[in-house]
C-alpha positions in Angstrom: 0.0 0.0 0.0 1.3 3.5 -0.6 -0.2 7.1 -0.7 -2.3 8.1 -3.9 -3.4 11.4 -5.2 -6.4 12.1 -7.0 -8.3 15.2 -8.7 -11.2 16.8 -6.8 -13.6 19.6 -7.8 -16.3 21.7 -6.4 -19.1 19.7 -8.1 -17.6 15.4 -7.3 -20.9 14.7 -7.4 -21.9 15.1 -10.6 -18.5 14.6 -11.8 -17.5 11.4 -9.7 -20.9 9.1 -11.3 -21.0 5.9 -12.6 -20.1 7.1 -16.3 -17.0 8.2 -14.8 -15.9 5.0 -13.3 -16.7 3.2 -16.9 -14.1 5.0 -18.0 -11.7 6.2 -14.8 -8.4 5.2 -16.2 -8.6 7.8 -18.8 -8.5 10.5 -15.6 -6.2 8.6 -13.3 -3.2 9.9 -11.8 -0.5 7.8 -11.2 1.6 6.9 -8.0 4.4 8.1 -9.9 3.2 11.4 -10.0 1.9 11.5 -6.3 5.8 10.9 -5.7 6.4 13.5 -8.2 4.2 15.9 -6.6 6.3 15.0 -3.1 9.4 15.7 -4.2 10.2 19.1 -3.1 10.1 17.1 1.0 12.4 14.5 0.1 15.4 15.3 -2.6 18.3 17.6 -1.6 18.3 18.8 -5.0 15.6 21.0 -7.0 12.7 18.9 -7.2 11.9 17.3 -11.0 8.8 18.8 -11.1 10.5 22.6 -10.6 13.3 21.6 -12.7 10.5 21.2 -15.2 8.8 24.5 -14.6 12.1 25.7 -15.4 13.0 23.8 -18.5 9.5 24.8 -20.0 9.6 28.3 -18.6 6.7 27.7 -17.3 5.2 28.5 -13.3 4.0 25.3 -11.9 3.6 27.0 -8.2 -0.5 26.6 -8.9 -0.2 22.9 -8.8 1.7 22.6 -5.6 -1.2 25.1 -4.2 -3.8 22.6 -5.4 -2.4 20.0 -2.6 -3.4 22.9 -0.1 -6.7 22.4 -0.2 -8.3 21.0 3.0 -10.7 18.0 2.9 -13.3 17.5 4.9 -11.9 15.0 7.0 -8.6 17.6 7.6 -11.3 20.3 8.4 -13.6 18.0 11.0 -10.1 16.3 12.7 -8.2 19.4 13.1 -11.1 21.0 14.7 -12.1 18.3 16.4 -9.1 18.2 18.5 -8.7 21.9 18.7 -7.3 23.2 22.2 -9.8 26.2 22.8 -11.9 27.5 21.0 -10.0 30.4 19.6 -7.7 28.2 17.7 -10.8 26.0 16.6 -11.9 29.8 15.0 -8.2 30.3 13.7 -8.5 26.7 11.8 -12.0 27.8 10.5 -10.6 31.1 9.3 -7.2 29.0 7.7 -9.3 26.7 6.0 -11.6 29.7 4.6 -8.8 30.7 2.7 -7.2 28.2 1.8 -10.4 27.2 -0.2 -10.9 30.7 -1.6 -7.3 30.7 -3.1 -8.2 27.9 -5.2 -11.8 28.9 -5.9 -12.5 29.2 -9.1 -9.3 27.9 -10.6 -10.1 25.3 -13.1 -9.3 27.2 -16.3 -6.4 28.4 -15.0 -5.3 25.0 -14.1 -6.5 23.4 -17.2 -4.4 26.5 -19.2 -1.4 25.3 -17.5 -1.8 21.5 -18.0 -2.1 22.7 -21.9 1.3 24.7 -21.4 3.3 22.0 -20.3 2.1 19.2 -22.5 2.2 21.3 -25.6 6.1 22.3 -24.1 7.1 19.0 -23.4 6.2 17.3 -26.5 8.8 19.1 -27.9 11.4 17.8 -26.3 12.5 14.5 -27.3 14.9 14.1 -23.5 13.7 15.2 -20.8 14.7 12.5 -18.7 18.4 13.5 -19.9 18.0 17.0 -18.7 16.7 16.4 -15.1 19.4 15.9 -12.0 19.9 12.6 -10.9 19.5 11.5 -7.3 20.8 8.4 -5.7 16.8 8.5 -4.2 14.9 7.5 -7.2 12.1 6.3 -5.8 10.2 7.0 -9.1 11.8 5.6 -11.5 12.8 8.2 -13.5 14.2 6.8 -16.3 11.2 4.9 -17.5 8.9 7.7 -15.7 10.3 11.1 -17.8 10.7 9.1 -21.5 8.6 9.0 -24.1 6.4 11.4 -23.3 4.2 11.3 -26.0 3.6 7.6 -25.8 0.9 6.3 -23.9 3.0 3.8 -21.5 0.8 2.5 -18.7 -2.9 1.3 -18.0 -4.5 4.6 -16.7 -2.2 4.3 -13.9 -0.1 1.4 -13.5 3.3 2.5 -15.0 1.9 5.8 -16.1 4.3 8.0 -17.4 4.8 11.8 -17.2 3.4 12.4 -20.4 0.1 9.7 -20.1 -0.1 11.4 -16.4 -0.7 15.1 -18.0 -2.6 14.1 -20.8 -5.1 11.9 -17.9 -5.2 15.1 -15.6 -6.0 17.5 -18.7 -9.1 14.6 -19.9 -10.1 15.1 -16.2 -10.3 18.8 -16.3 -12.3 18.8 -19.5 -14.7 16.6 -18.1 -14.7 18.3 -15.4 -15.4 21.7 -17.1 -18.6 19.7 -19.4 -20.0 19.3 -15.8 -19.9 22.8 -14.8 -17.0 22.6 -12.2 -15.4 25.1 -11.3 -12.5 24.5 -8.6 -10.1 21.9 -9.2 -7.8 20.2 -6.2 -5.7 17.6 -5.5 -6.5 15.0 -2.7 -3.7 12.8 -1.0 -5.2 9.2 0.3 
């Protein structure tokens, strides 16, 4: 077992429905790119996914801020076990805005997805540009090639590319349901 990450919006219930799950591996995320998403707490180096934002000249900040976004289960826990009731207020008033930095964001987010896959398509090694690390716990290699090959199942050995092109399917989905905030959820 290991931790997962998975697209939420404003709307999951009427964008997580059965026609959804009849087709869920077109919108899956991989492991791979929960790890990728993790980086920035575990390598010494500049994270791949910066090093990306840089090589693309493109600012990926947004999706980091996407992992900000508290679930319900965060919101109820944390207050739950809240020492007084001023710091129960000072979670209420945290979460609050977290939320609002996000609201709304979906275009944005799906205008950035499109920025990077269009940018990396072009470029035929981007595995050979990225730092190596004696901590590959993703697989980098096989994870950053072929980009515009489709490698894995939806999610099993996902790569980069099949990751991005899953997440953008997601947000246009998404977006034909009238969503309007897009998040990521750790579980």
């Amino acid at each position: 077992m290991g931790l997962d990450i998975s697209l939420r919006v404003n709307n999951d219930s009427e964008v997580i429905t059965p026609e959804y799950f009849e087709n869920d591996k077109l919108y899956s995320l991989s492991r791979e790119f929960c790890n990728l998403m993790c980086r920035p707490g575990v390598v010494e180096h500049t994270p791949e996914f910066d090093q990306i934002g840089v090589i693309t000249n493109i600012d990926i900040s947004h999706l980091y801020k996407m992992t900000e976004y508290p679930s319900e289960e965060e919101e109820i826990d944390m207050i739950e076990f809240a020492e007084n009731e001023e710091e129960k207020e000072r979670l209420k008033a945290d979460f609050k805005k977290r939320k609002q930095d996000l609201n709304g964001n979906i275009n944005q987010v799906k205008i950035l997805v499109e920025k990077l896959i269009n940018s990396l398509e072009k470029i035929d090694n981007l595995y050979e540009r990225l730092i190596k690390t004696d901590f590959d716990s993703m697989n980098s290699e096989y994870y950053f090639s072929d980009f515009n090959k489709d490698k894995g199942e939806g999610y099993i050995r996902n790569n980069f590319g099949q990751d991005l092109r899953n997440f953008k399917r997601f947000i246009d989905y998404a977006i034909d349901r009238n969503s309007e905030t897009i998040w990521f959820e750790y579980g």
